[in-house]
C-alpha positions as CSV (number, residue, x, y, z in Angstrom):
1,X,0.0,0.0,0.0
2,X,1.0,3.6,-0.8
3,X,2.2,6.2,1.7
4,X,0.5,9.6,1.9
5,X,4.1,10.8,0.8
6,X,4.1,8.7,-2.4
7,X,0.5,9.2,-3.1
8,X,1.3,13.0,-3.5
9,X,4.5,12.5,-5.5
10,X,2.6,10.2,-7.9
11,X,-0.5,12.6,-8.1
12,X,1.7,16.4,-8.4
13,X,5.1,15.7,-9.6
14,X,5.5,12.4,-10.6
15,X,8.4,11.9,-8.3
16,X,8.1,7.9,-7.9
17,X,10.7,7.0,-9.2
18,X,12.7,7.5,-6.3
19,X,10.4,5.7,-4.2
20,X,10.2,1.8,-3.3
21,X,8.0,-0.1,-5.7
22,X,4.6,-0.5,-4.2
23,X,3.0,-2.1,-7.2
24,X,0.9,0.7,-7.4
25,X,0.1,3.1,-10.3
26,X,-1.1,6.8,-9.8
27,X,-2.7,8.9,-12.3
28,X,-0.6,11.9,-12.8
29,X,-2.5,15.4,-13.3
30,X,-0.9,17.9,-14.5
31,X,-1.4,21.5,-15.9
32,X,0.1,22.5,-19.5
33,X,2.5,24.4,-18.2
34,X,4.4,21.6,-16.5
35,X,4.6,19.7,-13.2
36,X,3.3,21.2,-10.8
37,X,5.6,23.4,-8.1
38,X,3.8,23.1,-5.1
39,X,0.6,21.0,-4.1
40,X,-2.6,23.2,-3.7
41,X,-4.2,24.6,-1.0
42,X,-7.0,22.0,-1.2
43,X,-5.2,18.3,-1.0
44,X,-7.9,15.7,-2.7
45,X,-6.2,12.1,-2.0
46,X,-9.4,9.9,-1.8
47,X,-9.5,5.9,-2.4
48,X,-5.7,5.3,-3.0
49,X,-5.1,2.4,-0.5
50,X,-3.0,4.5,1.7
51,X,-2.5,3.3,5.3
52,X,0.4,5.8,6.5
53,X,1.8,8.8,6.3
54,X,5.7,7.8,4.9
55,X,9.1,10.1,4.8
56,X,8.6,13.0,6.9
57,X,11.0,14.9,4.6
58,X,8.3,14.6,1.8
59,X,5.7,15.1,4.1
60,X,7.2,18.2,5.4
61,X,8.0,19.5,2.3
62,X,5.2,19.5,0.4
63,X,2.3,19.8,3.4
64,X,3.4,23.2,4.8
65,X,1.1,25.0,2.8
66,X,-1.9,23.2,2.5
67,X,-5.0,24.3,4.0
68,X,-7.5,21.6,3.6
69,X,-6.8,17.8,3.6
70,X,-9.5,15.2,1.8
71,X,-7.9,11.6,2.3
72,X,-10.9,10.0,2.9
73,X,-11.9,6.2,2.0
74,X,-7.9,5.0,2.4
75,X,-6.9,2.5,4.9
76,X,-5.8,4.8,7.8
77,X,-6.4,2.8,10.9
78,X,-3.6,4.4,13.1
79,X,-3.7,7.3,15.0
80,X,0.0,7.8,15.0
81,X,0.1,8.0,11.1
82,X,-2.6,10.4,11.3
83,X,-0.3,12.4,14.1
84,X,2.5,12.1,11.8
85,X,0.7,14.1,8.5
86,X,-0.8,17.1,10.9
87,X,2.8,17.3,12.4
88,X,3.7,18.7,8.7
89,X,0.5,20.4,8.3
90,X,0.9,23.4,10.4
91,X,-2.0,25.3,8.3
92,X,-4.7,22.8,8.1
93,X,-7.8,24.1,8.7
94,X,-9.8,21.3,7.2
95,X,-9.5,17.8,7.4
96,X,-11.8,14.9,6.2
97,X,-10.8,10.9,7.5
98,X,-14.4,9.8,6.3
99,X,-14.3,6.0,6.1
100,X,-10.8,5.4,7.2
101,X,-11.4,2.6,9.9
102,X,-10.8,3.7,13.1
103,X,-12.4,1.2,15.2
104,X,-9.3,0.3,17.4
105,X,-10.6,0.3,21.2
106,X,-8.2,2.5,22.7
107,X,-5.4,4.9,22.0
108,X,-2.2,4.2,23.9
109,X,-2.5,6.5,26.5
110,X,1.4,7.7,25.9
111,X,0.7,8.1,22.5
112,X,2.6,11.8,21.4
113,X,0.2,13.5,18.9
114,X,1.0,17.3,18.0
115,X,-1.6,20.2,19.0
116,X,-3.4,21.2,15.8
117,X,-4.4,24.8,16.8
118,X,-5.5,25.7,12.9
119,X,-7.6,22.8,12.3
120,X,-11.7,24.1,12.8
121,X,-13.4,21.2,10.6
122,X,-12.9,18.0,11.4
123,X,-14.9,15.0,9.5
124,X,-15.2,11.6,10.9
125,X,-17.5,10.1,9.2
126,X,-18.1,6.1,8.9
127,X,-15.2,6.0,10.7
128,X,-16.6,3.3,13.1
129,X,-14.4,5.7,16.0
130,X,-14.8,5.1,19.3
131,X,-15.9,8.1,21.3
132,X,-12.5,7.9,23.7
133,X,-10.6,8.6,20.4
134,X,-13.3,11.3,19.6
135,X,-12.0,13.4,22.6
136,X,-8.9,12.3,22.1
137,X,-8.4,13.9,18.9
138,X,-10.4,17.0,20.1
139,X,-7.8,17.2,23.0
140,X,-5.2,18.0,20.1
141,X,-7.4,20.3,17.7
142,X,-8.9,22.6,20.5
143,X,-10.3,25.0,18.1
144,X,-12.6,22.8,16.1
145,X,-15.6,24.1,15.7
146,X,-17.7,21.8,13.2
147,X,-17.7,18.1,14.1
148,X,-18.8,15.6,11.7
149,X,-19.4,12.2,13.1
150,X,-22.4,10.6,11.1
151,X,-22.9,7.2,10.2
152,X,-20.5,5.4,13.0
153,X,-23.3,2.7,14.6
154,X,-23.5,5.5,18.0
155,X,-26.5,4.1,19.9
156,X,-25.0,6.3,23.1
157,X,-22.6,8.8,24.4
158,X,-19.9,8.6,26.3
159,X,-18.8,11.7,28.0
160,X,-15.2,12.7,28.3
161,X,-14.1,11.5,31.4
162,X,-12.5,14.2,33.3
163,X,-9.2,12.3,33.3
164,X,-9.0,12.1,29.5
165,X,-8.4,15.9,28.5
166,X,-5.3,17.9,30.5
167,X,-6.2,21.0,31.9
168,X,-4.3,22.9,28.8
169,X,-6.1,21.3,26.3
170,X,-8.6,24.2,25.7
171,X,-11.8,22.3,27.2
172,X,-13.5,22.9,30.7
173,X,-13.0,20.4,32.9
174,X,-15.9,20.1,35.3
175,X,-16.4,17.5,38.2
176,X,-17.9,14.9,35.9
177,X,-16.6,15.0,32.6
178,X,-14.8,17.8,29.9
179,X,-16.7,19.9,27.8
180,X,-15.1,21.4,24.4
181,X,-16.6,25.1,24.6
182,X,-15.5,25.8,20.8
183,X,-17.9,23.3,19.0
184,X,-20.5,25.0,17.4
185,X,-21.9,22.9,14.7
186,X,-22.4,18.9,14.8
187,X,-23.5,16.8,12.1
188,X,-25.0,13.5,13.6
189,X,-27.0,12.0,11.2
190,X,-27.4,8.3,10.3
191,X,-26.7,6.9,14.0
192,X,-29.1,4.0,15.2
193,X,-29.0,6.3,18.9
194,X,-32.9,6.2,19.5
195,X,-33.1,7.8,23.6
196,X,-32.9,11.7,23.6
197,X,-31.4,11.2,27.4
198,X,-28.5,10.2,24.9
199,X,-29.0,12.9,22.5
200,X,-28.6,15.7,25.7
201,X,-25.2,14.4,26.6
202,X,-23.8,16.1,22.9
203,X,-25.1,19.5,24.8
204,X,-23.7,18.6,28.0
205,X,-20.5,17.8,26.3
206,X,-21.1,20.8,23.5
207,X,-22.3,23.2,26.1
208,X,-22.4,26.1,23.2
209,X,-23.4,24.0,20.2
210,X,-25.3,25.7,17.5
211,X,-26.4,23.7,14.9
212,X,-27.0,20.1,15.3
213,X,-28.1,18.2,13.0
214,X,-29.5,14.7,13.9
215,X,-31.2,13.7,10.1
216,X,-32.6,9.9,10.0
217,X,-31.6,8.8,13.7
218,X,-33.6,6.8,15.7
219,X,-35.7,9.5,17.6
220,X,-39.3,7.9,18.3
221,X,-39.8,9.8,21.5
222,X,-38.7,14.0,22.6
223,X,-39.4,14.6,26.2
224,X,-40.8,18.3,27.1
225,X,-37.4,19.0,28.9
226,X,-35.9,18.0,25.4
227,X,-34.1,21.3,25.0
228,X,-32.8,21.5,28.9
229,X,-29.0,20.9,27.3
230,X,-29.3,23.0,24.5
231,X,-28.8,26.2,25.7
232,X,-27.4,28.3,22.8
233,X,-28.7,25.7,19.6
234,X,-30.8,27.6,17.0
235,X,-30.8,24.9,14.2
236,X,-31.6,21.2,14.3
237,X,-32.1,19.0,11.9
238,X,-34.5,15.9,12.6
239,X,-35.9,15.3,9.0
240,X,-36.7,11.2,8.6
241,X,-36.8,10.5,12.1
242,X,-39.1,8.1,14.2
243,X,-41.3,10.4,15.6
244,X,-44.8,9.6,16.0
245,X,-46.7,12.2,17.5
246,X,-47.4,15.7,17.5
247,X,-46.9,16.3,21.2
248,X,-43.2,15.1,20.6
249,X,-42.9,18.3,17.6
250,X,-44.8,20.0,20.4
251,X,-41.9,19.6,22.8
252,X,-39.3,20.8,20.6
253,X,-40.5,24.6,21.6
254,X,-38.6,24.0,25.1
255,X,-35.6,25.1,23.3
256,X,-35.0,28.8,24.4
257,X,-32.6,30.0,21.4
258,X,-34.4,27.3,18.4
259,X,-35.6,29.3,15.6
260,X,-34.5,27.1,12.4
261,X,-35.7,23.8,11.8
262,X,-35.9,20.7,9.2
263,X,-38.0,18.2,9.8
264,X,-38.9,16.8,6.3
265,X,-39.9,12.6,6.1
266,X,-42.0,12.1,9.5
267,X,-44.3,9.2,8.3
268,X,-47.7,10.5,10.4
269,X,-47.4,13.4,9.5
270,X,-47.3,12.3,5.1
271,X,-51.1,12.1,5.2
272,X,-51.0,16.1,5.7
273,X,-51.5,18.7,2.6
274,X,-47.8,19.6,2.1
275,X,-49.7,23.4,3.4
276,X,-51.3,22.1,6.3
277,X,-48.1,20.2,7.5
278,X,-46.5,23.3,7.3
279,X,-48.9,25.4,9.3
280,X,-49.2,22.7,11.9
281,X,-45.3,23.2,12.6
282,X,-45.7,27.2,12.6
283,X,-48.6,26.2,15.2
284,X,-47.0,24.8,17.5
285,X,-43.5,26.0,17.5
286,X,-44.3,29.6,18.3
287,X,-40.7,30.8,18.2
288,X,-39.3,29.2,14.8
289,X,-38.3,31.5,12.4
290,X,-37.7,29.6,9.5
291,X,-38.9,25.9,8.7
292,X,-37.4,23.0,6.1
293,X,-35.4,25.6,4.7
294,X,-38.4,28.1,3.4
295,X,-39.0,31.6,3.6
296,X,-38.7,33.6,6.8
297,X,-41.8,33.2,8.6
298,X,-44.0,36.5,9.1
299,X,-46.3,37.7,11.8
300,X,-49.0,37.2,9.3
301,X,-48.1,33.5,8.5
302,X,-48.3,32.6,11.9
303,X,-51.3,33.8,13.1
304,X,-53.1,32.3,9.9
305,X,-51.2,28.9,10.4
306,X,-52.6,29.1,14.1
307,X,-55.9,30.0,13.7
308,X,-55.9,26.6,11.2
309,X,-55.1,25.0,13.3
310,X,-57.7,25.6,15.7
311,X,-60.1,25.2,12.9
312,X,-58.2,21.7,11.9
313,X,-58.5,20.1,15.8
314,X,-61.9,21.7,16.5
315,X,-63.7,18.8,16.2
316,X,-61.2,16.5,17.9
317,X,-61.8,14.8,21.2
318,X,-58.5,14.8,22.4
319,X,-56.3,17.6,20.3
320,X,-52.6,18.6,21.0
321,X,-52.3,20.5,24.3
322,X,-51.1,23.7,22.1
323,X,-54.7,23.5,20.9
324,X,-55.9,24.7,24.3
325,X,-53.1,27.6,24.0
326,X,-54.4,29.3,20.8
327,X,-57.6,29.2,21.7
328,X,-56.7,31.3,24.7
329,X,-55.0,33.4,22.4
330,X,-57.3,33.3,19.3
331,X,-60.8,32.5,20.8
332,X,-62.9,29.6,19.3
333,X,-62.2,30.1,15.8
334,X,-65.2,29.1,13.1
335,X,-64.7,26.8,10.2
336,X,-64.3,28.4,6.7
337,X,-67.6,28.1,4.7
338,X,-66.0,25.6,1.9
339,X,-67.4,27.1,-0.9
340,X,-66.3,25.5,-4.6
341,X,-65.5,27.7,-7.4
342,X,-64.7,25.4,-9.9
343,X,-66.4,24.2,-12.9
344,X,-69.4,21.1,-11.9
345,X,-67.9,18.0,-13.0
346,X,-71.0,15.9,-13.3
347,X,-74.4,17.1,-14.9
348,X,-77.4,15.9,-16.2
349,X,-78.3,16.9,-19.2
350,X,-81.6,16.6,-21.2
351,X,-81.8,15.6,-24.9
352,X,-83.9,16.9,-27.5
353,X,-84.0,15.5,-31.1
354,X,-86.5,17.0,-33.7
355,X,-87.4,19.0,-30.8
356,X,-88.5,16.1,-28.8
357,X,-87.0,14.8,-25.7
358,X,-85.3,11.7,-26.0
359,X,-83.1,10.8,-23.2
360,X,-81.9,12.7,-19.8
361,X,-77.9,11.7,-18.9
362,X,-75.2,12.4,-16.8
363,X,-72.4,13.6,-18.7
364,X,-68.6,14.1,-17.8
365,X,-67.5,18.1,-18.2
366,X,-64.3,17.4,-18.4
367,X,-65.1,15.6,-22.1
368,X,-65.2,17.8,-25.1
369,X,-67.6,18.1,-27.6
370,X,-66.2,15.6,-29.5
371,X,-66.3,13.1,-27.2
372,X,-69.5,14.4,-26.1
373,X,-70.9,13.2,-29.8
374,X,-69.7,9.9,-29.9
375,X,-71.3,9.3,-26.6
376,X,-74.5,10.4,-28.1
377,X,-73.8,7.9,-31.0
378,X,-75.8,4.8,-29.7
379,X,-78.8,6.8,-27.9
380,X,-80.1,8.6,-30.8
381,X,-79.1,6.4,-33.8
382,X,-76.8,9.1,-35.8
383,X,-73.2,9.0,-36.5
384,X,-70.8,11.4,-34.4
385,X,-69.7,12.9,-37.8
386,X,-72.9,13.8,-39.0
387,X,-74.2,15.4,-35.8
388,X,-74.8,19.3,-35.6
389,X,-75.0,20.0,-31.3
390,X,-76.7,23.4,-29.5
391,X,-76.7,23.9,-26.0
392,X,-79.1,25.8,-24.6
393,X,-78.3,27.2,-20.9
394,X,-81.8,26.8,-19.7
395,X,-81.6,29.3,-16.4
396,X,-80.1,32.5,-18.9
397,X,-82.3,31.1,-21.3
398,X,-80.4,33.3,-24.9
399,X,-81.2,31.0,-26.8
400,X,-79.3,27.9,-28.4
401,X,-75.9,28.1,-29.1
402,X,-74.3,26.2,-31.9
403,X,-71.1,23.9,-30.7
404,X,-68.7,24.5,-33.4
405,X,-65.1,23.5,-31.5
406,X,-64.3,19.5,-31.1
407,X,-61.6,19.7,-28.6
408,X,-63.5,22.6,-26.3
409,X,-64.1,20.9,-23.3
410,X,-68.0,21.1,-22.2
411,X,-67.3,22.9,-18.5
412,X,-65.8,25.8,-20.9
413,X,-70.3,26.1,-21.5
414,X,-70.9,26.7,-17.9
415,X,-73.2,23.9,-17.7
416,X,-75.5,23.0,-15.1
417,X,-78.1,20.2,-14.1
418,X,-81.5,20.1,-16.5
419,X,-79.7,22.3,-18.9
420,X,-80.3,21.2,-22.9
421,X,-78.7,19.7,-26.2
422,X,-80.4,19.5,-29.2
423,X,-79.5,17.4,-32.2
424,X,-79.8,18.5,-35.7
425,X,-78.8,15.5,-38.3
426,X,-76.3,17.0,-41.4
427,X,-78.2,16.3,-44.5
C-alpha cells in the first residue's frame, strides 16, 4: 500500500521514481504548463489504499502549505500516522478521514500527537471511532468548531471523562466529565442512537453548540425538557426521524434559542397537505423563524397557520395540548364556509331531437364536444360525424348556441343540471 508521501508525488510531480516499488500506479494530473511546483491549497487524495503517512522529509516538504486535507476512503487505521501528516501540516484548517477505519478500542495512552491549533473542521465520518478517540483527537485540535461524526453505529454517548483531557487542552474540565466550549456545529446523522437522554449528553459535552443536526436517527420519542442541554442551539435537523406524534414536535418549543428547523420525512405526518403540515409546525413552535429551509416566517403567516389549526383540531376529542393555548390566544375560531368555485364535474343533461325529448344523462364536463358526440352515437341512432349539437343554458335562457369547437371541453359552457342539447342531423 501507498504512503500519503508517495501518493502525493505520484499525483503532483510524478516523483516515484525514487520511491520503493509498491506495485501501485497513480494517475498523474498535471497542468500545460508543467509539473506542478507546489501542491494546492485544497489536497484531494481519496481511495488510494494509503495506510500511512511515509518520509517526513516529503511530508514536510510538500504539506506546509496546504490548507484543507481530503484523504478519505484509504486504509488509515492508526492514530499515530494520522499524528505524523498534521505534524507537517501546520496550516490545516480542514481535514476529512471519512471511512478510514478507526475502530481500534483504545489509543495508547502515551501516545505523542501534535496540538493542531489551525484545524476548525474535522470530518469523521463512517469511521466506526470510538468516542474515547473522539476526545482524544479533540484534545489535540482545540479549536474545532464543526464536528462531523455521522454514520458510526452510535447508539449512546460517552462523555469525556474528566481524566482524558489535560487542563491545557482548551476544554473545561468540570467534576464529571470535559466539555469542548468551541464546537458550534455537529453533524449526527445516520446513528441507530434512538433515547434523547443520549441525544442531551452532545449539549452537556457541547455546552455552546449551534447547529446540530441529527437527520434519519432513531428518535421515536422528545421529552418536554428535550431542550434542557441546548442552551445556545438555534438549528436542528431531525428530517426522517421516528417520531410519531405531534406532542413530541410539540416539545421541541422548550428550546429557548431554536428558531431554524428541518424536519422533512416524518411518516404521520405524510397524510397532511404539504400546506397544512406546514402550518401545523408554525402552530405549534411559536418561536421558529424559518422551517425546512423556506422563507422567513411573518407575523401574518403565523397567526393564519394558528388559527388553522384551531379550525383543523376543533372537532377532535382529544387535540394537542397547544390547541388549548391558541384558543386562549385566538378564541374559538369558526370553520371556513367551503365554498367550490370550480367548474361542476358531473351534470345531467336533457336531450332533445326533432325538438323532442329523448333521453336525460349524466355527462362528464371534463369531455369535449367531440367526445360528447360519440357518446350520443348509440342513444339517438346518428353517426358522431354527422351530428350538428346546441346547447341551450336553460336558467339565462339566450337561446341555443351552436357547438362548433371538437376539442372545447363542455365545462368551458358553464353547464349546469337540467340544462339542454339538441340534435340536428347533417343532410
Amino acid at each position: 500500500m501507498p504512503t500519503l508521501a508517495e501518493a502525493i508525488c505520484g499525483k503532483y510531480f510524478n516523483e516515484t521514481e525514487d520511491q520503493p516499488n509498491t506495485g501501485v500506479e497513480f494517475v498523474i494530473f498535471a497542468p500545460k504548463s508543467g509539473i506542478l511546483q507546489c501542491v494546492p491549497h485544497l489536497l484531494v487524495i481519496t481511495a488510494s489504499d494509503i495506510d500511512s503517512a511515509g518520509d517526513p522529509e516529503l511530508l514536510k516538504k510538500h504539506l506546509s502549505c496546504v490548507l484543507e486535507i481530503d484523504i478519505s476512503r484509504n486504509n488509515l487505521q492508526d492514530f499515530r500516522e494520522v499524528g505524523k501528516i498534521l505534524e507537517y501540516a501546520p496550516k490545516v484548517v480542514h481535514l476529512n478521514l471519512g471511512f478510514n477505519d478507526f475502530s481500534s478500542p483504545s489509543i495508547p495512552a502515551a501516545l505523542e500527537f501534535p496540538a493542531v491549533d489551525s484545524l476548525t473542521t474535522l470530518i469523521l465520518v463512517g469511521t466506526n471511532i470510538k468516542w474515547p478517540s473522539v476526545w482524544f483527537f479533540l484534545k489535540h485540535a482545540k479549536n474545532v468548531s464543526e464536528l462531523h461524526l455521522s454514520l458510526n453505529k452510535f447508539d449512546h454517548i460517552q462523555l469525556c471523562d474528566s481524566g482524558v483531557v489535560d487542563d491545557d487542552s482548551g476544554s473545561n474540565t468540570s467534576a464529571s466529565h470535559v466539555t469542548f466550549d468551541v464546537v458550534k456545529n455537529v453533524m449526527f446523522d445516520d446513528n441507530p442512537i434512538s433515547s434523547w437522554a443520549e441525544i442531551s449528553k452532545l449539549g452537556e459535552a457541547f455546552p455552546f453548540l449551534e447547529h446540530l443536526s441529527l437527520i434519519k436517527c432513531s428518535i421515536a420519542k422528545i421529552p418536554n425538557d428535550c431542550g434542557s442541554k441546548f442552551k445556545a442551539l438555534n438549528t436542528l435537523w431531525l428530517s426522517n426521524s421516528l417520531i410519531a406524534d405531534m406532542e413530541d414536535v410539540e416539545n421541541l418549543k422548550s428550546f429557548p434559542s431554536l428558531t431554524n428547523i428541518r424536519i422533512n420525512g416524518v411518516p404521520f405526518l405524510n397524510e397532511l397537505a404539504d400546506e397544512t403540515r406546514r402550518q401545523h409546525f408554525i402552530a405549534l413552535l411559536p418561536n421558529i423563524q424559518t422551517l425546512n429551509r423556506g422563507r422567513r416566517i411573518t407575523e401574518e403567516d403565523r397567526e393564519t397557520a394558528e388559527r388553522n389549526f384551531i379550525r383543523y383540531y376543533l372537532d377532535h376529542s382529544e387535540p394537542p395540548s397547544r390547541y388549548h393555548d391558541l384558543v386562549k390566544q385566538h378564541g374559538e375560531v369558526p370553520k371556513l364556509v367551503d365554498v367550490n368555485l370550480g367548474p361542476v364535474k358531473k351534470v345531467k343533461l336533457v336531450i332533445f331531437m326533432d325538438d323532442k325529448e329523448v333521453a336525460r344523462v349524466t355527462v362528464d364536463t371534463t369531455k369535449t364536444m367531440s367526445e360528447l358526440r360519440v357518446f350520443l352515437e348509440p342513444i339517438v341512432g346518428i353517426r358522431a360525424f354527422k351530428m350538428d349539437l346546441y346547447y341551450l343554458d336553460v336558467g339565462l335562457n339566450f337561446g341555443k348556441e351552436k357547438m362548433t369547437f371538437l376539442n372545447r371541453k363542455l365545462y368551458n359552457y358553464n353547464m349546469r343540471d337540467n340544462d339542454e342539447i339538441y340534435i340536428e342531423k347533417r343532410k
